[in-house]
C-alpha positions as CSV (number, residue, x, y, z in Angstrom):
1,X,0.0,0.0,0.0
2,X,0.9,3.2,-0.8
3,X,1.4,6.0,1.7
4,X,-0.1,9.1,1.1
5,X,2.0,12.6,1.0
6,X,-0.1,15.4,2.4
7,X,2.1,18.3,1.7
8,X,1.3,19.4,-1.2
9,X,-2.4,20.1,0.4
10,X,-1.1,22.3,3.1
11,X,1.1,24.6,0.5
12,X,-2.5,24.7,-1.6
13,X,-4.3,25.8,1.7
14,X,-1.2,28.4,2.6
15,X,-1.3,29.8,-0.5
16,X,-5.2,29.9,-1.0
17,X,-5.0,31.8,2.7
18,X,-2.3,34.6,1.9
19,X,-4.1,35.0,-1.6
20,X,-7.5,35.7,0.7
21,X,-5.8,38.2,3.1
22,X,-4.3,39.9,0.3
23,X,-8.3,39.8,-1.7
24,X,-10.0,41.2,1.3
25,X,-7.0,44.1,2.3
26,X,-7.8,45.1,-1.2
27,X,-11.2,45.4,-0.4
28,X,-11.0,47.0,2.7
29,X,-8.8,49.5,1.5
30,X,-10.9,50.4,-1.8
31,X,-14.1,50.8,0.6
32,X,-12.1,52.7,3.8
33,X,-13.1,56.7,2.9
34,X,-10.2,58.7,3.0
35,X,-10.3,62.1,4.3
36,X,-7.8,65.3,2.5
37,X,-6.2,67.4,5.2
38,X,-7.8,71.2,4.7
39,X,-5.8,73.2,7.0
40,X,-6.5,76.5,6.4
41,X,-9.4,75.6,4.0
42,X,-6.4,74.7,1.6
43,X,-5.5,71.5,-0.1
44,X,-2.2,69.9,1.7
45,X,-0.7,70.1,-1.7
46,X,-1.4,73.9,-1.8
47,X,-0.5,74.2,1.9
48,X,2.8,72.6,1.5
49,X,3.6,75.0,-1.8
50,X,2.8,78.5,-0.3
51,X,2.9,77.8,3.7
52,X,5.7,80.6,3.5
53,X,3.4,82.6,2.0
54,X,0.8,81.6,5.1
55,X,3.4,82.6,7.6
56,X,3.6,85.9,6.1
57,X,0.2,86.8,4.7
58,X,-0.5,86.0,9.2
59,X,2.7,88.4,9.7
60,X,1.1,91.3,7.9
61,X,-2.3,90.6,8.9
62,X,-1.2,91.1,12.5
63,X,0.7,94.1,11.5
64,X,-2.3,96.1,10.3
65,X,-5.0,94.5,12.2
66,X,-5.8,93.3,15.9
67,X,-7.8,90.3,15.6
68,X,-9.4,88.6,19.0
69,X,-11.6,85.2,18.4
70,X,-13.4,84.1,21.5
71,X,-15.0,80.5,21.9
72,X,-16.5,80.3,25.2
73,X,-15.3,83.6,26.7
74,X,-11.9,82.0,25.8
75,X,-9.3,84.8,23.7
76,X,-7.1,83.6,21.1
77,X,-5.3,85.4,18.9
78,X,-4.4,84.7,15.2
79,X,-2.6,81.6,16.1
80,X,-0.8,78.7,13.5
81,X,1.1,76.7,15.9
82,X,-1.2,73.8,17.1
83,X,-1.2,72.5,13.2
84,X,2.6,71.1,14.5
85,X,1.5,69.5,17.0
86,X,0.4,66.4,18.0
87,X,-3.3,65.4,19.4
88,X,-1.6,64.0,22.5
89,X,0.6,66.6,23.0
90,X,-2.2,68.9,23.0
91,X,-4.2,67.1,25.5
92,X,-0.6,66.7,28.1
93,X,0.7,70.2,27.4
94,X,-1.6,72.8,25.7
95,X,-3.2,75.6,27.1
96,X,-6.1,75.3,24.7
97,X,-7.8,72.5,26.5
98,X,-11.3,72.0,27.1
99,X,-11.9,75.2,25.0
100,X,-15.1,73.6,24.1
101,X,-18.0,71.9,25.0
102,X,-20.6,69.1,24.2
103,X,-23.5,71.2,22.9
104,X,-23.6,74.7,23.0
105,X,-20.7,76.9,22.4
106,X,-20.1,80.8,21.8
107,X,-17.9,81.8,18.7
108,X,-16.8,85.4,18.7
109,X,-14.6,87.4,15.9
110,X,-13.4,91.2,16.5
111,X,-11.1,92.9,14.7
112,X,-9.8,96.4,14.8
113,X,-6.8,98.2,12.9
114,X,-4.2,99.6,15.0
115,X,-6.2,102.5,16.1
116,X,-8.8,100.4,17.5
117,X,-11.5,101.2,14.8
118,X,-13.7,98.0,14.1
119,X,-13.5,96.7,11.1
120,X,-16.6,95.3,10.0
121,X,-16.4,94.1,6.2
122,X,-14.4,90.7,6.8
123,X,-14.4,87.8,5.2
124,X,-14.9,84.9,7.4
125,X,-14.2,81.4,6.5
126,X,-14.5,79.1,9.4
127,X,-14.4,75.5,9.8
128,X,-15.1,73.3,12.5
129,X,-14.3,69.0,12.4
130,X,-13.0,66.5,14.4
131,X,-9.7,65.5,13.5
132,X,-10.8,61.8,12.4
133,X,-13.1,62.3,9.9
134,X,-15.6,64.6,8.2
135,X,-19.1,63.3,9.4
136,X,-19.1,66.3,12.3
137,X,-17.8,69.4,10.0
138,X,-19.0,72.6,10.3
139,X,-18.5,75.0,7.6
140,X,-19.4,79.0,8.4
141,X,-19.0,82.1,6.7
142,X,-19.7,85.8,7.8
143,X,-22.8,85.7,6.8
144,X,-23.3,82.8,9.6
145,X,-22.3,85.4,11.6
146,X,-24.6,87.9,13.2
147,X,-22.9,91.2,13.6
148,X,-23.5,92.6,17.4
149,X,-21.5,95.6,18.9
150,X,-19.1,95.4,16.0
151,X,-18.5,91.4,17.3
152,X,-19.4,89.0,14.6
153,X,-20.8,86.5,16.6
154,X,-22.1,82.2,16.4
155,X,-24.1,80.1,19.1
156,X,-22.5,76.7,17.9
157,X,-23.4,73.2,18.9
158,X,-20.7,70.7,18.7
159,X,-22.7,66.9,19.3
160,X,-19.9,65.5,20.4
161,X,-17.1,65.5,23.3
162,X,-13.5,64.5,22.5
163,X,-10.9,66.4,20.0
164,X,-12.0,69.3,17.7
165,X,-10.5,71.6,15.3
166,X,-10.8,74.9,14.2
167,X,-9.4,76.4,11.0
168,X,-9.9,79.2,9.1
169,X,-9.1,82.6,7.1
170,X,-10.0,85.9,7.8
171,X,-9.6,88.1,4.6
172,X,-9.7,92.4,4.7
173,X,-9.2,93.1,0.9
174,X,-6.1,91.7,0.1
175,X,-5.0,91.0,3.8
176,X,-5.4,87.6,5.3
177,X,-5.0,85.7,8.4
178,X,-5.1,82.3,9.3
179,X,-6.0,80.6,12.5
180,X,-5.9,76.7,13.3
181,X,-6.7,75.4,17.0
182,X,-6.7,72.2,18.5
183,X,-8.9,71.2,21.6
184,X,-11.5,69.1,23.4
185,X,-15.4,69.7,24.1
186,X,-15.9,68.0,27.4
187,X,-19.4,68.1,29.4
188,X,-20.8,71.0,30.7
């Protein structure tokens, strides 16, 4: 009688296995969404090109206008610097924590020139996501925006807690600033 040699059967079933795994990573890669950065309402591409220009377009913006944004009775000034950092980094060492929170929140813009005369004919472009995906974004403009004691001003409801960002332009003619913030909502 004839013994019977098996092996051939388990290479078959290895190779059928690997050539599965590799069918369904495929799959799950064609159907996973994928989500563009838009700092600054900017492609990353774009971004990455001109962020010099960013820097200094912020540079002069600050030179001939004092701009204030308030979320919560919270100040911030025209500020770029959280984009570098890290979401963990934010939540160990940032003052911009718990900026936020779950459900309603205040957003306030005021800016003045140098003399302290408001300046009411901005362009606002505003947007507000969670850093994981787009299913929470919140897109405003300045006419969002209703204009009270020379404060252009949002009631805002976030429906989550956990991370949120803010980024935006501000644009006075041919002047234009650029915010980014990272934070948290957390319950009120």
């Amino acid at each position: 009688m004839k013994k019977r040699n098996y092996w051939p059967l388990l290479f078959i079933g290895l190779f059928s296995f690997a050539f599965t795994l590799i069918i369904w990573t495929i799959y799950s890669a064609v159907n996973t969404p994928v989500y563009e950065d838009e700092t600054f309402l900017k492609s990353y591409q774009d971004l990455d090109k001109h962020f010099n220009e960013v820097v200094e377009s912020n540079r002069t913006f600050k030179s001939k206008y004092n701009f204030e944004i308030l979320f919560n009775d919270k100040k911030f000034a025209l500020i770029i610097d959280d984009m570098f950092k890290a979401q963990r980094v934010i939540e160990k060492e940032s003052k911009h924590k718990k900026v936020f929170f779950k459900g309603n929140n205040t957003v306030s813009i005021l800016i003045t020139d140098k003399s302290g005369n408001l300046i009411d004919n901005i362009k606002i472009k505003l947007r507000i996501s969670r850093p994981t995906n787009h299913n929470n974004t919140m897109d405003f403009t300045e006419e969002d925006f209703s204009l009270e004691n020379g404060k252009y001003t949002k009631l805002v409801s976030l429906p989550l807690k956990g991370n949120w960002n803010v980024t935006g332009n501000f644009s006075i003619g041919n002047d234009i600033g650029y915010f980014y913030l990272k934070s948290d909502a957390i319950e009120q």
